[in-house]
C-alpha positions as CSV (number, residue, x, y, z in Angstrom):
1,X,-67.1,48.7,139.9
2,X,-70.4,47.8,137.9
3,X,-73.3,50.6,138.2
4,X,-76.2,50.0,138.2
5,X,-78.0,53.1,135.9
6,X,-81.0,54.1,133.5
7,X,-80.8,53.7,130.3
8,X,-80.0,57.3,129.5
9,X,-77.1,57.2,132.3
10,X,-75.7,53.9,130.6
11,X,-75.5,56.1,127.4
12,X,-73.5,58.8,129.3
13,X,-71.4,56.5,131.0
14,X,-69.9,55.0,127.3
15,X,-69.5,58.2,126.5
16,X,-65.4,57.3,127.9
17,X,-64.4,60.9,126.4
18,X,-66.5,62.6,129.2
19,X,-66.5,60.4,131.8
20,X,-62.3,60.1,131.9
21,X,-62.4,64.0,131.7
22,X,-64.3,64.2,135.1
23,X,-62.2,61.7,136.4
24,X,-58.9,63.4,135.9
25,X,-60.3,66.7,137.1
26,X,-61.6,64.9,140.0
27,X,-58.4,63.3,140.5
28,X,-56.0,66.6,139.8
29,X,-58.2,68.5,142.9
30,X,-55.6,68.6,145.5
31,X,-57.2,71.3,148.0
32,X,-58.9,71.0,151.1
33,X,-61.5,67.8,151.1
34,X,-63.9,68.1,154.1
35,X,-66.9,68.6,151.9
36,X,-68.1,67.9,148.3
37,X,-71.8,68.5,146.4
38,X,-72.7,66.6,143.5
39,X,-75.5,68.1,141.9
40,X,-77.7,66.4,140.0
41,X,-75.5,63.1,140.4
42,X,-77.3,60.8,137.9
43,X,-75.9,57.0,138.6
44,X,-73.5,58.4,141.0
45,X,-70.2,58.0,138.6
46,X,-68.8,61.4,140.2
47,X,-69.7,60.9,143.5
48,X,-67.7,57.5,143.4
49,X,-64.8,59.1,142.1
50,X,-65.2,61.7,144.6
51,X,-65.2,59.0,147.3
52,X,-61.4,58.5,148.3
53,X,-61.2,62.2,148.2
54,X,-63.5,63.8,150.9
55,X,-64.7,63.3,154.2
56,X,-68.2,63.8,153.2
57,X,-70.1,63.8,150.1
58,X,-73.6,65.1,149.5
59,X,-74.9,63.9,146.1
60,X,-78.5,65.5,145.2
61,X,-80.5,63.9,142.2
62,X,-84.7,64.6,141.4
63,X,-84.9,61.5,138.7
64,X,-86.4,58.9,141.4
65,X,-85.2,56.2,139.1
66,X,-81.7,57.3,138.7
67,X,-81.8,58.5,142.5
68,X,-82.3,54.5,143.3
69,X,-79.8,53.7,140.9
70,X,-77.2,56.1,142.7
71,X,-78.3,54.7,146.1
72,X,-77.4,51.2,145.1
73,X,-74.1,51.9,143.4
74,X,-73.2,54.2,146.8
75,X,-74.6,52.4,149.8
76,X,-71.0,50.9,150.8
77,X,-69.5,54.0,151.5
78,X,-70.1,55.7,154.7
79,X,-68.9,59.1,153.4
80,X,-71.4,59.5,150.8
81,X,-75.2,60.7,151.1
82,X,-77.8,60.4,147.9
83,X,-80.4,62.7,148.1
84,X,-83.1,62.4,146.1
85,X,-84.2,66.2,145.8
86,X,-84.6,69.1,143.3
87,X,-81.4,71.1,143.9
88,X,-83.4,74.4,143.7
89,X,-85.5,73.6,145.9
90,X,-82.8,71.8,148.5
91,X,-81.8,73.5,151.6
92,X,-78.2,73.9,152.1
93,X,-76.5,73.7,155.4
94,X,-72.7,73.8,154.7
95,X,-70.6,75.2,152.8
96,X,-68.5,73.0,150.8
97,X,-64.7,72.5,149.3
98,X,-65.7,71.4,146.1
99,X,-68.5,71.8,143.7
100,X,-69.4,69.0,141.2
101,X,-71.9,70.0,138.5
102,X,-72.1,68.0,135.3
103,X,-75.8,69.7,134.1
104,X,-74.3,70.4,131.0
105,X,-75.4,70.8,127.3
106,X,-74.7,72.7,124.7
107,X,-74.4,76.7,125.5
108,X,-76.2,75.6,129.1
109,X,-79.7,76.0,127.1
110,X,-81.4,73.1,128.2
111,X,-80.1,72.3,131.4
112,X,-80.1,73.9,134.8
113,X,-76.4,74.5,135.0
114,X,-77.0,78.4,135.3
115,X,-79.5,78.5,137.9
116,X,-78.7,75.4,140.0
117,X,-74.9,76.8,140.5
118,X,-76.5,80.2,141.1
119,X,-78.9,78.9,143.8
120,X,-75.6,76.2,145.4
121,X,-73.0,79.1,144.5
122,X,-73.1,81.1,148.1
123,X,-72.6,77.0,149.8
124,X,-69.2,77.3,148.4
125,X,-66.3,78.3,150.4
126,X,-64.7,81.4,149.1
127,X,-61.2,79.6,148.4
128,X,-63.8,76.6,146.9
129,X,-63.3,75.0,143.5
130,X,-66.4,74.2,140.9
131,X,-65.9,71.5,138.5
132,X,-66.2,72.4,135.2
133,X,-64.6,75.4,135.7
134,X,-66.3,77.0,132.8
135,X,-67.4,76.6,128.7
136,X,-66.3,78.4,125.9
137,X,-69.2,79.0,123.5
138,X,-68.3,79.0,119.5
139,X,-70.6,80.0,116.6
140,X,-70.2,79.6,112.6
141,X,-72.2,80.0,109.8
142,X,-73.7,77.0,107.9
143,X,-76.1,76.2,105.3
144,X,-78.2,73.5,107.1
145,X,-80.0,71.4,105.4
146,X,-83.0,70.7,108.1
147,X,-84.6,74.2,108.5
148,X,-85.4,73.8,112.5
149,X,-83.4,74.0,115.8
150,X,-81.7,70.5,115.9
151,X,-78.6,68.8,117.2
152,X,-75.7,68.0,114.7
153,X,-76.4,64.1,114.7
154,X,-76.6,62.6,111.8
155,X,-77.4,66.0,110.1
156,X,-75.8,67.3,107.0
157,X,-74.7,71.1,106.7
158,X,-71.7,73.0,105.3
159,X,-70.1,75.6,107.5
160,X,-69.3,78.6,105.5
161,X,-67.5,80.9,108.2
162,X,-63.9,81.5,110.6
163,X,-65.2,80.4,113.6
164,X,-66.2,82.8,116.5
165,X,-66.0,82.5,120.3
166,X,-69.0,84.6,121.4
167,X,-68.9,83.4,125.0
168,X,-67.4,82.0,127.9
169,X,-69.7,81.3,130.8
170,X,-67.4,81.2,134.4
171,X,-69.2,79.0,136.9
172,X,-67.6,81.0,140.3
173,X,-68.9,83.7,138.8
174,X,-73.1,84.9,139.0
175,X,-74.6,84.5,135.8
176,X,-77.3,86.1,134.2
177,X,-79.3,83.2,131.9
178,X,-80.8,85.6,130.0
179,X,-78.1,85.8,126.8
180,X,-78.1,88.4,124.0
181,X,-75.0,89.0,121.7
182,X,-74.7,90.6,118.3
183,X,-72.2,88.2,116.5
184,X,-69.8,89.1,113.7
185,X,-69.3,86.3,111.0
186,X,-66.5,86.4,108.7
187,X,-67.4,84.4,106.0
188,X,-64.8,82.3,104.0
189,X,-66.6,80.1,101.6
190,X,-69.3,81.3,99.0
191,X,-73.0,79.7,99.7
192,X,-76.1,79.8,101.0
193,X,-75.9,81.0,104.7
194,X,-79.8,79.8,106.6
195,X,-78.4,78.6,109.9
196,X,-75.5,79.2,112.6
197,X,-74.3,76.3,114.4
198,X,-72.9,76.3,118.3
199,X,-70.5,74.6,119.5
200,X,-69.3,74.3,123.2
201,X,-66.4,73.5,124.8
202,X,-66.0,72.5,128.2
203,X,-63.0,73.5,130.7
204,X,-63.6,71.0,133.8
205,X,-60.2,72.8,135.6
206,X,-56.9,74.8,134.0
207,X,-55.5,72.0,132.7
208,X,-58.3,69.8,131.1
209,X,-60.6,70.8,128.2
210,X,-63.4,68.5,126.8
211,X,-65.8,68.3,124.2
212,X,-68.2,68.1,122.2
213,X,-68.4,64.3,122.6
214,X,-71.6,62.2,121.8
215,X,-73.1,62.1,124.8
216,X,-71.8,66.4,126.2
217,X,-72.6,69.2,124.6
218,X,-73.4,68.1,120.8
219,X,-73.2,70.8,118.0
220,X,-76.5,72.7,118.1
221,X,-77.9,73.7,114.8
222,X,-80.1,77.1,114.8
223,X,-81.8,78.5,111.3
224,X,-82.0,82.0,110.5
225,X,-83.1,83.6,107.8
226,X,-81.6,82.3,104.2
227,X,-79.1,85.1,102.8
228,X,-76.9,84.7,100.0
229,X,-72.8,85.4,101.0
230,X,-69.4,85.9,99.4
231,X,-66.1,85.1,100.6
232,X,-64.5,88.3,102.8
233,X,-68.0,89.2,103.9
234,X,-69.2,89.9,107.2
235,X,-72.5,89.1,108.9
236,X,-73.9,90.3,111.8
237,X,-76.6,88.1,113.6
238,X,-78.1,88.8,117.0
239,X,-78.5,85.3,118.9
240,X,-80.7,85.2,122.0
241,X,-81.8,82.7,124.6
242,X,-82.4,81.9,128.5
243,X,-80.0,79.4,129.8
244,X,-81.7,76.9,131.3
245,X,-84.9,77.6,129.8
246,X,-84.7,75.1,126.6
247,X,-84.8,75.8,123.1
248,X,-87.8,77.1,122.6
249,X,-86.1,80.0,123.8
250,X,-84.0,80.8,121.3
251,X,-84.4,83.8,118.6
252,X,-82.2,84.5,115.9
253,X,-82.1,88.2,113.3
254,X,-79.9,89.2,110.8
255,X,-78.9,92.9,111.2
């Protein structure tokens, strides 16, 4: 099928890494399929693969460009309904089988995941799935060499740490977006520590994990302030940030 998108959809949908991942977890659901939300449904790629699955589909986007784009791509099948509405501010009638929520980025901090899936959460059946299941959040210390809060493209930086998962962020589960954690870094290489960098990994369902990939979740790149380590030392930094809120929110202290 060709879809019809924006350009920023177009770049998500070569992003084949992320887009098969959704598709096999879409495909491997095998519970009950009366109902399905797909918030914040872009082109409608999810919603389509959701199609020969469920009765009914509601599929919710606020772009008004990519909302046209989904209704195009859709309009054949009967099952499916575009919806071109914020999700927060959407009222939910039913509850639903299966939530679809693809608001990612990396550590949820500049998307809605977090408050869009607390707001849709209670439309969920209790035995209901969510898809991604959840995202594993991993720090290490680098020497960066661009001294602002910036994505890992194209940047050059040396990571000078063991790697540490700080978080994992269960969607069934409520969530509080406001994040604070005091994180240990074992350092393993001599340098120049100034930055941490985060990387996020996505579990869409218990048997599939995915990213980063170009276009989902990119390594994000944070400074702090520059400190001189050693091999064997450890380094404490307290990382904070609303999910959901963008990176402006984000503070970073050595202790």
């Amino acid at each position: 099928m060709k879809f019809q998108t924006t350009s920023y959809h177009f770049d998500l949908l070569k992003d084949t890494e992320r887009v098969s991942a959704f598709f096999e977890a879409i495909d491997d659901y095998s519970n009950k399929t009366d109902l399905a939300y797909d918030l914040g449904c872009g082109s409608g790629v999810l919603s389509y693969f959701l199609s020969n699955k469920f009765d009914e589909i509601i599929s919710i986007e606020i772009d008004s460009k990519a909302y046209g784009c989904a209704s195009n791509n859709l309009k054949s099948f009967d099952n499916i309904e575009v919806i071109n509405s914020d999700v927060l501010k959407y009222e939910f009638t039913k509850k639903a089988d299966l939530i679809v929520c693809e608001m990612l980025d990396t550590a949820l901090i500049d998307e809605e995941e977090v408050q869009v899936l607390n707001h849709a959460r209670k439309f969920l059946k209790d035995d209901g799935e969510i898809i991604p299941k959840a995202i594993v959040n991993i720090a290490q210390l680098v020497n960066m060499e661009r001294h602002y809060i910036h994505w890992d493209e194209g940047a050059k930086y040396e990571i000078l740490s063991v790697p540490v998962n700080y978080s994992k962020i269960i969607f069934k589960d409520e969530i509080n977006p406001d994040f604070e954690k005091d994180i240990k870094f074992n350092v393993n290489k001599d340098g120049i520590a100034n930055g941490i960098m985060i990387t996020s990994v996505t579990i869409l369902n218990d048997e599939i994990v995915c990213g980063p990939t170009p276009m989902f979740n990119p390594p994000l790149l944070i400074p702090i302030d520059e400190l001189d380590v050693k091999c064997n030392d450890l380094i404490n930094v307290k990382l904070k940030y609303i999910m959901g809120q963008g990176i402006e929110t984000i503070e970073t202290r050595i202790l």
